[in-house]
C-alpha positions as CSV (number, residue, x, y, z in Angstrom):
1,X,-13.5,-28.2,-17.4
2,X,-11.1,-26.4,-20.0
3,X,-10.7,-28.3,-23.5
4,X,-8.3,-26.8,-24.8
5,X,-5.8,-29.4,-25.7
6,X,-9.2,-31.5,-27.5
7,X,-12.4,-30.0,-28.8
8,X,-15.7,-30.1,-26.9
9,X,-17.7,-33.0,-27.9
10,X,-21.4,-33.9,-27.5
11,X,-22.4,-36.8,-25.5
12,X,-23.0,-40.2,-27.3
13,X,-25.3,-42.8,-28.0
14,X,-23.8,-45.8,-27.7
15,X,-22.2,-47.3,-30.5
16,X,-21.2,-50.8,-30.8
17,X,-19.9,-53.2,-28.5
18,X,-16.7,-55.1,-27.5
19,X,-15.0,-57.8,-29.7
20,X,-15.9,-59.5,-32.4
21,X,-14.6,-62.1,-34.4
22,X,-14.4,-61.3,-38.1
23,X,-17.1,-63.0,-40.8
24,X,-15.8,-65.8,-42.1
25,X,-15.4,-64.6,-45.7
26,X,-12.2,-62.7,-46.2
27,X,-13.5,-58.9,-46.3
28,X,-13.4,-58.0,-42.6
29,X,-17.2,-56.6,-41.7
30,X,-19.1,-54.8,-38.8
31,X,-20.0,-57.3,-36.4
32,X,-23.9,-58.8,-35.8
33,X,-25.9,-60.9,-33.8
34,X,-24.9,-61.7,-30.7
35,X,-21.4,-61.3,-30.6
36,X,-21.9,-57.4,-30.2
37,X,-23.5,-57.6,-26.6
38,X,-21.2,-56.2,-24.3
39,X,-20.0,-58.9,-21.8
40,X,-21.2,-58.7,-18.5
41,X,-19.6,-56.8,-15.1
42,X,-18.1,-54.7,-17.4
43,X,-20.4,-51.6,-16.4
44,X,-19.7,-48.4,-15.0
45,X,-21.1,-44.9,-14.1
46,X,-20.0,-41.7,-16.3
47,X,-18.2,-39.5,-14.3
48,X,-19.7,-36.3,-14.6
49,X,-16.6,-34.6,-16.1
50,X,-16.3,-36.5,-19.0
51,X,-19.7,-35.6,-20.7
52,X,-20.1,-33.0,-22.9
53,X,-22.6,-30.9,-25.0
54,X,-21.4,-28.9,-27.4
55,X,-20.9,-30.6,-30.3
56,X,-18.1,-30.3,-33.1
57,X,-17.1,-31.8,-36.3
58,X,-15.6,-35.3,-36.2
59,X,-12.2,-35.7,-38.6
60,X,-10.0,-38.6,-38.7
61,X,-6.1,-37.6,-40.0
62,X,-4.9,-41.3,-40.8
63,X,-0.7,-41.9,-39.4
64,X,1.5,-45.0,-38.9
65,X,3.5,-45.8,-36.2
66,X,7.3,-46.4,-37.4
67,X,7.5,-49.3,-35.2
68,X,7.1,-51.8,-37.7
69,X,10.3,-50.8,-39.4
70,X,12.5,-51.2,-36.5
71,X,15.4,-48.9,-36.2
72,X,15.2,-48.1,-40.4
73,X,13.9,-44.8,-40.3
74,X,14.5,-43.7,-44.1
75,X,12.6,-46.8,-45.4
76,X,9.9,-46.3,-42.6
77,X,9.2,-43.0,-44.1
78,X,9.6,-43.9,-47.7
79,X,7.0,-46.4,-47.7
80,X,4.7,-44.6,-45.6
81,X,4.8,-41.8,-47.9
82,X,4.4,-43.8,-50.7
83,X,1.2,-45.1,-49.5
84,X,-0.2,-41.6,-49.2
85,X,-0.3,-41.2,-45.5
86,X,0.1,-37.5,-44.0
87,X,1.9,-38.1,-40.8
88,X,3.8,-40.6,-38.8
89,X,5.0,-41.6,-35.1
90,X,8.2,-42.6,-33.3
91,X,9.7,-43.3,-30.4
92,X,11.1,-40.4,-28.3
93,X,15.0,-41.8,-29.4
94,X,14.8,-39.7,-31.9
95,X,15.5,-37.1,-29.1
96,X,19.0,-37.8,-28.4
97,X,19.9,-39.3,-31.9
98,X,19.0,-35.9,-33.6
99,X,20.1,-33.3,-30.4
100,X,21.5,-30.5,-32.3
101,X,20.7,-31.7,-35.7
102,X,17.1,-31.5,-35.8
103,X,17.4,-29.6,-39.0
104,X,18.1,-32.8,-40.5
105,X,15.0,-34.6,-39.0
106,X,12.6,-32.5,-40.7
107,X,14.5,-32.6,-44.3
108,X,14.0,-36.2,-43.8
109,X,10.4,-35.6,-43.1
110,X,9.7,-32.8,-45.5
111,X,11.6,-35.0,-48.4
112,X,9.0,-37.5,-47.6
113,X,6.0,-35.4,-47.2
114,X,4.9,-36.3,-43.7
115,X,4.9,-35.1,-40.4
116,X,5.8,-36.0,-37.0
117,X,2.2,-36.8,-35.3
118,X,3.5,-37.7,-32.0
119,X,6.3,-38.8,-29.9
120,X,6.4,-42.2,-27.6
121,X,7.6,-40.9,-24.3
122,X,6.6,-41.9,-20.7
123,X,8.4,-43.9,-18.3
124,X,8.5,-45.4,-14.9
125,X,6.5,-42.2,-13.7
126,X,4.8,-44.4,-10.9
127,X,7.7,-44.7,-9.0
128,X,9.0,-42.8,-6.1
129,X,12.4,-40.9,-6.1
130,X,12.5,-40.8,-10.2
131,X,9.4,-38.2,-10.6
132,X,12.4,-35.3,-11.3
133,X,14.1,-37.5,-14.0
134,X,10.7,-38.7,-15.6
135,X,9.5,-35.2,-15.9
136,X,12.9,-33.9,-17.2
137,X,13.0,-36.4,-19.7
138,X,9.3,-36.1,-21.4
139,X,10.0,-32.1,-21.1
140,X,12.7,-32.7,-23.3
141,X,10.3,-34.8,-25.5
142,X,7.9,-32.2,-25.4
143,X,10.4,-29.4,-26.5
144,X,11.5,-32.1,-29.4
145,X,7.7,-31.9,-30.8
146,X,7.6,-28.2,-30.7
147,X,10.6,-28.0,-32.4
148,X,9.1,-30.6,-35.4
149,X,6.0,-28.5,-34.5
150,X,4.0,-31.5,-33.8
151,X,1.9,-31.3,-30.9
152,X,1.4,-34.8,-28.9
153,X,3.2,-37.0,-25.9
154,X,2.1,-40.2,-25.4
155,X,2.8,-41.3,-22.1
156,X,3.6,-45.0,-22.0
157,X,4.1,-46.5,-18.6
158,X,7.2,-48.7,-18.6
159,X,7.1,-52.2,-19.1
160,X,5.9,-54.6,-17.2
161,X,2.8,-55.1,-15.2
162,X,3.6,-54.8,-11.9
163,X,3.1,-58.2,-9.8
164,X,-0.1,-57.4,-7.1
165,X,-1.2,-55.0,-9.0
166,X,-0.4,-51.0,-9.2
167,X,-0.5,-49.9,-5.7
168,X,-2.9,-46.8,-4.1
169,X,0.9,-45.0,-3.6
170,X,2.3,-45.7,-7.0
171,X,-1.1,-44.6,-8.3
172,X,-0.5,-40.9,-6.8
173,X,2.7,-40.8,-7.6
174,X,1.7,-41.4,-11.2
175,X,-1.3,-39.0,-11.4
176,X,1.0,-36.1,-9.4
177,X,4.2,-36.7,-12.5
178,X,1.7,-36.2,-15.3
179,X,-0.3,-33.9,-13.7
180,X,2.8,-31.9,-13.7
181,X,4.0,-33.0,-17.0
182,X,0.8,-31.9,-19.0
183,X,0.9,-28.6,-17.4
184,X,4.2,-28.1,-18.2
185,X,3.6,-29.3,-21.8
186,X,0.2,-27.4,-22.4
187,X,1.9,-24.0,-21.7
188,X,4.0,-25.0,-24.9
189,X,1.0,-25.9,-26.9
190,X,1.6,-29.6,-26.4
191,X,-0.6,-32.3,-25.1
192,X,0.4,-34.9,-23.2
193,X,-2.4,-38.5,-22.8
194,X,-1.7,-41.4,-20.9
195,X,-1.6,-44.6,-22.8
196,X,-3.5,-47.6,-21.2
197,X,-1.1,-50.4,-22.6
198,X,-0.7,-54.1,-21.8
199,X,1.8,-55.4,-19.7
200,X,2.3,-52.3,-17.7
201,X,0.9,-50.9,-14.6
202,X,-1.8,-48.7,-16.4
203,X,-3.6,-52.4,-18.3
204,X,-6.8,-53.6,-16.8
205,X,-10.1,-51.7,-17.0
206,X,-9.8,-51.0,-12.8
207,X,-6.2,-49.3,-13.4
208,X,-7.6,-47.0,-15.8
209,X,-10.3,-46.2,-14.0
210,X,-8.5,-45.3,-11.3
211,X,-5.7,-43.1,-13.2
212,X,-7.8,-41.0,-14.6
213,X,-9.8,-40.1,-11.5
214,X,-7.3,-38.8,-10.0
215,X,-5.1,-36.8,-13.1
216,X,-6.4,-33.3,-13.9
217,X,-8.2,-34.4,-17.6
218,X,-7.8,-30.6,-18.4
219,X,-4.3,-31.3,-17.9
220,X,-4.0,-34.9,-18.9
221,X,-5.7,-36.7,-22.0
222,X,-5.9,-39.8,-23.3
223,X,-4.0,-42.1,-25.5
224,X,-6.3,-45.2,-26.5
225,X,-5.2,-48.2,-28.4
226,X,-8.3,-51.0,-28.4
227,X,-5.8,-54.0,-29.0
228,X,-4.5,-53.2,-25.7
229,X,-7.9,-53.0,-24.3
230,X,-9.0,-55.8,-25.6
231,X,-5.7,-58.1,-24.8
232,X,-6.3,-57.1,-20.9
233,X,-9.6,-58.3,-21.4
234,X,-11.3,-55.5,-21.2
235,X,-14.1,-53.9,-23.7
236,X,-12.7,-51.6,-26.1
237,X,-15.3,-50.1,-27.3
238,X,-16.8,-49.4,-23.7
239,X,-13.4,-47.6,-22.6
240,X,-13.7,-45.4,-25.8
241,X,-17.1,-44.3,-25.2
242,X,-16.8,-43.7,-21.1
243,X,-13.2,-41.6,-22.1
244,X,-14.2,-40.1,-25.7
245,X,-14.1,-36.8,-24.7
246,X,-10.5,-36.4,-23.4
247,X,-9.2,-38.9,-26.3
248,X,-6.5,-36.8,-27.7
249,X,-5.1,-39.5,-29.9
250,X,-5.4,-43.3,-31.1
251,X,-3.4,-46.5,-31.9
252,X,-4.9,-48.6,-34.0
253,X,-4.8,-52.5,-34.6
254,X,-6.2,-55.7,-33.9
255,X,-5.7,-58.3,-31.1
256,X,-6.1,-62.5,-32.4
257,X,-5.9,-64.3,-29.6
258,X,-5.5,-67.5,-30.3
259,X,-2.0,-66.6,-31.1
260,X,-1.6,-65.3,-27.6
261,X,1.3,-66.0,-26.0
262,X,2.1,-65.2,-22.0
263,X,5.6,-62.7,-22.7
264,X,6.5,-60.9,-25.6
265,X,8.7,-63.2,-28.4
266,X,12.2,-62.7,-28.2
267,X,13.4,-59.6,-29.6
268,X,15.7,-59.8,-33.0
269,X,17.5,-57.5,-35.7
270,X,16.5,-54.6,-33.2
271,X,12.8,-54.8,-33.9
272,X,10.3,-55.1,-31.4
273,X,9.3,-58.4,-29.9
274,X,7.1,-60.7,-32.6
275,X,3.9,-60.1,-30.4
276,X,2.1,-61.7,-33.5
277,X,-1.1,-61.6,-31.3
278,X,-0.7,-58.2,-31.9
279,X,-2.3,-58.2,-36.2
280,X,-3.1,-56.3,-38.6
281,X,-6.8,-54.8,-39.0
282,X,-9.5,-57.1,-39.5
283,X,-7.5,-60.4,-38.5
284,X,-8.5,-60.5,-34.8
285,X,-11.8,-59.8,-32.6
286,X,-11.7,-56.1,-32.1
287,X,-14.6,-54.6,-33.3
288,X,-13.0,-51.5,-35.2
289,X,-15.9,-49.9,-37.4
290,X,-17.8,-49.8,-34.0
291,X,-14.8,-48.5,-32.1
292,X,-14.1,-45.6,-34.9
293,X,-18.2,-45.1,-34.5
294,X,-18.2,-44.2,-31.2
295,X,-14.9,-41.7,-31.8
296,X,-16.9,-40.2,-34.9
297,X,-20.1,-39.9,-32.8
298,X,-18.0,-37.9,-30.2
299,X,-16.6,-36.0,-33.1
300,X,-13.0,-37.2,-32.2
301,X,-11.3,-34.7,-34.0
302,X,-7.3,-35.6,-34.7
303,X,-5.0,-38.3,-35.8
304,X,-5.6,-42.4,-35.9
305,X,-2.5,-44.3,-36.1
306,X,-1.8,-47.1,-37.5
307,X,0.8,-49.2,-35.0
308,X,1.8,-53.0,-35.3
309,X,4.3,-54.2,-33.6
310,X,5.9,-56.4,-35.5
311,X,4.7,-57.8,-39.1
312,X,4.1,-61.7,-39.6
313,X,5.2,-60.9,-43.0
314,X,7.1,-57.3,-44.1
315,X,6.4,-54.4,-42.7
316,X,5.5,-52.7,-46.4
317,X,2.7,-55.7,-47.1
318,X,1.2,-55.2,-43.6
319,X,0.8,-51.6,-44.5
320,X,-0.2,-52.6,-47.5
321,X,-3.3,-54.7,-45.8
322,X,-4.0,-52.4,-43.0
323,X,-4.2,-49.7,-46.2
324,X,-6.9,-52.0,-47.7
325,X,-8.7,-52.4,-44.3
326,X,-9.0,-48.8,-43.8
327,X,-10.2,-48.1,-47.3
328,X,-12.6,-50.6,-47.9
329,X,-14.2,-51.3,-44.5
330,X,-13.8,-48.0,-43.3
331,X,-13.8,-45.9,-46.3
332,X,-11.1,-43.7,-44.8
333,X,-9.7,-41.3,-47.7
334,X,-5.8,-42.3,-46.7
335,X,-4.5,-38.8,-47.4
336,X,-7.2,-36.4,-46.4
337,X,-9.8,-35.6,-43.9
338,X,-12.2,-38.0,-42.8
339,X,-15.8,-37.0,-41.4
């Protein structure tokens, strides 16, 4: 298999295992005991494609995702920046709102001293009769990024989950539109991952499975968020380590669920929805340092961003924690390169 779009990676021990809940003191910890066994049922095979033996150098770039700061992009990059991040994300309207005046995207950017890491694209791409307009639409994505030479698509499945289940049709339909798009995007240097993401047809552990056997991985990578994972009640770190080595890119927070809730909060002041079980590193049962463990032993080399919905608080003192979190549990260096 071609890796191109992601290095070539050795295969893993395994690292750590799925959730766990936070010591009680208030410095967020690597989990012991027997919280770290992985639940059971939850095992499966390796294909054979996703293993690899070369090995490379692992390097974490650290990002945030501009989502906290609703529609106020000037502030989202202003604090960002001032918190010494290299790069940030957005959502793929920044396609239409700067057509023809992209100039003036990347002043903004430059002036700040970050760059675009990705773009949020994707779309209803299971669904017969749209794959032209689905394609068209993340090509124009994908030109975006080249132009802001930044060089990832997440593909997001539309909200929501469908009801029965994603079916063995909407499935190929799925695989056949990203197939195309990631072809389409690696000829112009871009690479394009699906995101596993709750509430959407691609959520529980069998969906992801099943996308990703039938995509072309040298066409189509990985986008891998373990709050998601672990919301769908699924094992985080289990999903990184079967997929490591097509990983192309990461979300990063935490998941507390005994604030779940069964929909999305109502949405407000054009953010996006409270989803407060959606928190900040370190306040929920993801088991983080493990998860980052197995990327580092699979020498994940690219960017991990940092995404929460919406803050419980402001969107500058959630940054400000998940900052904290990242230096002092993970000893991440916030603005350089991280072995």
């Amino acid at each position: 298999m071609r890796t191109a779009s992601c290095p070539p990676r050795k295969v893993w021990k395994r690292a750590s295992t799925f959730c766990a809940r936070r010591p009680s003191s208030n410095r967020p910890g690597r989990p012991t005991g027997p919280n770290r066994r992985r639940p059971p049922g939850r095992h499966h095979p390796q294909p054979q494609y996703l293993v690899r033996n070369q090995t490379t150098m692992a390097n974490f770039r650290l990002s945030v995702h501009q989502i906290t700061w609703g529609q106020n992009l000037e502030l989202a990059l202003k604090e960002i920046s001032e918190f010494g991040y290299r790069g940030t994300e957005t959502f793929a309207g920044v396609v239409d709102e700067f057509a023809g005046r992209e100039d003036d995207l990347r002043a903004k950017f430059s002036d700040a001293g970050v760059r675009l890491t990705a773009l949020y694209g994707g779309g209803r791409f299971w669904a017969a009769g749209e794959e032209d307009e689905t394609i068209a639409w993340n090509m124009r994505i994908a030109e975006f990024l080249q132009s802001m030479g930044a060089d990832r698509l997440v593909l997001g499945p539309a909200a929501p989950h469908l009801e029965g289940g994603t079916s063995d049709q909407q499935f190929q339909t799925m695989a056949a539109v990203a197939n195309e798009i990631g072809e389409r995007c690696q000829e112009m240097g871009v690479t394009a991952g699906i995101h596993p993401h709750w509430n959407t047809p691609v959520q529980d552990e069998s969906e992801i499975h099943r996308i990703f056997d039938l995509v072309d991985t040298d066409k189509v990578k990985m986008v891998l968020d373990p709050a998601h994972i672990a919301k769908a009640g699924s094992d985080p770190v289990a999903i990184c380590e079967r997929y490591a080595p097509i990983i192309c890119y990461v979300h990063i927070k935490d998941y507390s669920p005994e604030l779940d809730t069964p929909e999305a909060n109502i949405r407000e002041e054009g953010l996006a929805p409270t989803l407060a079980f959606f928190s900040e590193l370190g306040d929920g049962i993801v088991d983080t340092p493990g998860f980052v463990q197995v990327l580092r032993d699979s020498d994940y080399d690219g960017w991990l961003t940092i995404e929460l919905d919406r803050s419980q608080t402001t969107a500058r003192q959630s940054l400000a924690n998940n900052t904290r979190y990242l230096r002092e549990v993970l000893g991440f260096d916030i603005g350089g390169d991280n072995p």
